[in-house]
N, C-alpha and C positions, 0 to 999 in steps of 0.2 A: 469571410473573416469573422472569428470570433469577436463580440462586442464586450465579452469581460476582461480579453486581455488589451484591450485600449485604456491605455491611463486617465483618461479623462471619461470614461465612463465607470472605471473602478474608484475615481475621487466622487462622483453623483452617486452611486450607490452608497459609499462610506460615510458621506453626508447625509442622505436620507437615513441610514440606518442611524447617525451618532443623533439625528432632531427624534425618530421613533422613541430611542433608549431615551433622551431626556426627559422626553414628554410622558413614560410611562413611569419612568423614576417621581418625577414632581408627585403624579397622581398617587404612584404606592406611597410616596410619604404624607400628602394630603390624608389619604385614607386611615394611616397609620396610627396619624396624628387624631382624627376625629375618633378612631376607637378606641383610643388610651382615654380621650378624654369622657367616652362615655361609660367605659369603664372603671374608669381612678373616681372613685368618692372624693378625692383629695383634690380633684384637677376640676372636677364636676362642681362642685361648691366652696371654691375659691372666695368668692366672693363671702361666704359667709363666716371667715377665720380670718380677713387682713387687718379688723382692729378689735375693742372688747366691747364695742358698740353695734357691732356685725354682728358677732358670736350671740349678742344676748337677744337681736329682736331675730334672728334666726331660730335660735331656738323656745322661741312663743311659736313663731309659724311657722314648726314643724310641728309641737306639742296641737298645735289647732288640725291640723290634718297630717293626723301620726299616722294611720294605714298607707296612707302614697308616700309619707317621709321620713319612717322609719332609718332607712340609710344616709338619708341627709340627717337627722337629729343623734345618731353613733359618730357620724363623723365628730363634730363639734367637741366632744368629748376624748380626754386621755384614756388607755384602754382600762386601767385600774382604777380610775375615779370612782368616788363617794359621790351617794346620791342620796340629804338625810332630811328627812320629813319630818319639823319639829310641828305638827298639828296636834300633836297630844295633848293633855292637859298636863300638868303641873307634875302631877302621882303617877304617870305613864311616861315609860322610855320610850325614846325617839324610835323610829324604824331606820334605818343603815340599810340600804342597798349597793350594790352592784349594779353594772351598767344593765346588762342584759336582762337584770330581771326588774331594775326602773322601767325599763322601752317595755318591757311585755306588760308591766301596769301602768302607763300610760296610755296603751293598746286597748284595756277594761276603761279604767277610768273616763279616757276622752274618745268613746267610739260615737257619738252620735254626731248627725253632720251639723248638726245645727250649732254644734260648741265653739263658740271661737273665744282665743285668748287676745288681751290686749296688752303692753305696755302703758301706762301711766307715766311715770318716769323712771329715769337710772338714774346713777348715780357712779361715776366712775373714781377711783383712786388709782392710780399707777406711778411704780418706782422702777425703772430699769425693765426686766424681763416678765414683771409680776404684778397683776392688778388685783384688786377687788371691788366689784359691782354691787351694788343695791339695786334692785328693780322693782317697783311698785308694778303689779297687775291687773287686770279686771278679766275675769272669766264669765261670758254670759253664755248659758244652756245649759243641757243635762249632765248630770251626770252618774256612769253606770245605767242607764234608764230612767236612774229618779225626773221626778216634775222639776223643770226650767226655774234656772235660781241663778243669781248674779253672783259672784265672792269674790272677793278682792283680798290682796295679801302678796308679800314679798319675797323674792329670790334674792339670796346670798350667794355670787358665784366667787370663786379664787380662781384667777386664770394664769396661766403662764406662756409666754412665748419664747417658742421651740421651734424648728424646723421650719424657719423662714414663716410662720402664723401662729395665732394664738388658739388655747386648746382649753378646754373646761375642764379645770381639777378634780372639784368639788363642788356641789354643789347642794343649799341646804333652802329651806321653805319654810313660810310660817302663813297661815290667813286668818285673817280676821275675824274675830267672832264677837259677842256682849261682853266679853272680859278684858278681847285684845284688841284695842281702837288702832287703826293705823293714824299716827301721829301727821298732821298736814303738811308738816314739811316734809313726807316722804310721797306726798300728792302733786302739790305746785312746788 
């Protein structure tokens, strides 16, 4: 007697096969699921876009170790954002950048490992969709190669939230030098 054409041996087979499918289903989507996430910058650093208080101490510590976080410190930012370095003096225009060529000098400026940036404080404003941040910083180590020096000074961001997170517009800089005292209420 053939044992496939017994109904109750073709309902054991159908079962074992419908538990195999499931169990191989779960796993492709398990798998699915971890490779989107390791691949989506956007799914991967979630955490670093759910408020304007995320977004700003993520991006000190990606500026601290910009070679490993290069793609996490692009994410945080809109794709056409300003990037404006008012460090000049008075007689000198600002520098205006673009994303891609902020991150490549970022890349020069903070390549030593010994550089880390700090937050001090922020300073959050937000209306609706649109914030603006003040953040006091402390950078201690080199910089470009030069000898180990401490600066301190402030980030201006303009942020907006879009696409269910908040995304870095613009963003502008000033440090402190003998002319430009950071004011203490931008300290404590």
């Amino acid at each position: 007697m053939n044992t496939h054409s017994n109904p109750k041996n073709i309902y054991l087979l159908n079962a074992k096969t419908n538990a195999f499918m499931k169990k191989s289903l779960w796993i492709f989507l398990l798998f699915l699921t971890i490779d989107s996430q390791a691949t989506n910058p956007e799914s991967l650093y979630s955490d670093d876009v759910y408020s304007a208080e995320s977004i700003c101490k993520a991006f000190l510590s990606s500026l601290s170790s910009i070679t490993k976080n290069e793609e996490r410190l692009n994410n945080l930012f809109l794709p056409h954002s300003l990037q404006i370095d008012a460090t000049k003096s008075s007689s000198e225009l600002v520098q205006v950048q673009e994303l891609a060529d902020f991150i490549s000098s970022c890349k020069t400026r903070y390549n030593s490992s010994d550089t880390k940036i700090s937050s001090l404080k922020h300073t959050v404003r937000q209306f609706g969709n649109i914030a603006s941040v003040f953040q006091t910083w402390r950078l201690a180590g080199s910089l470009e190669g030069q000898e180990s020096k401490t600066i301190e000074g402030i980030n201006s961001f303009q942020l907006v939230y879009s696409e269910k997170r908040w995304w870095i517009v613009n963003l502008m800089w000033d440090h402190q030098t003998s002319d430009k005292i950071i004011d203490e209420a931008y300290i404590k």
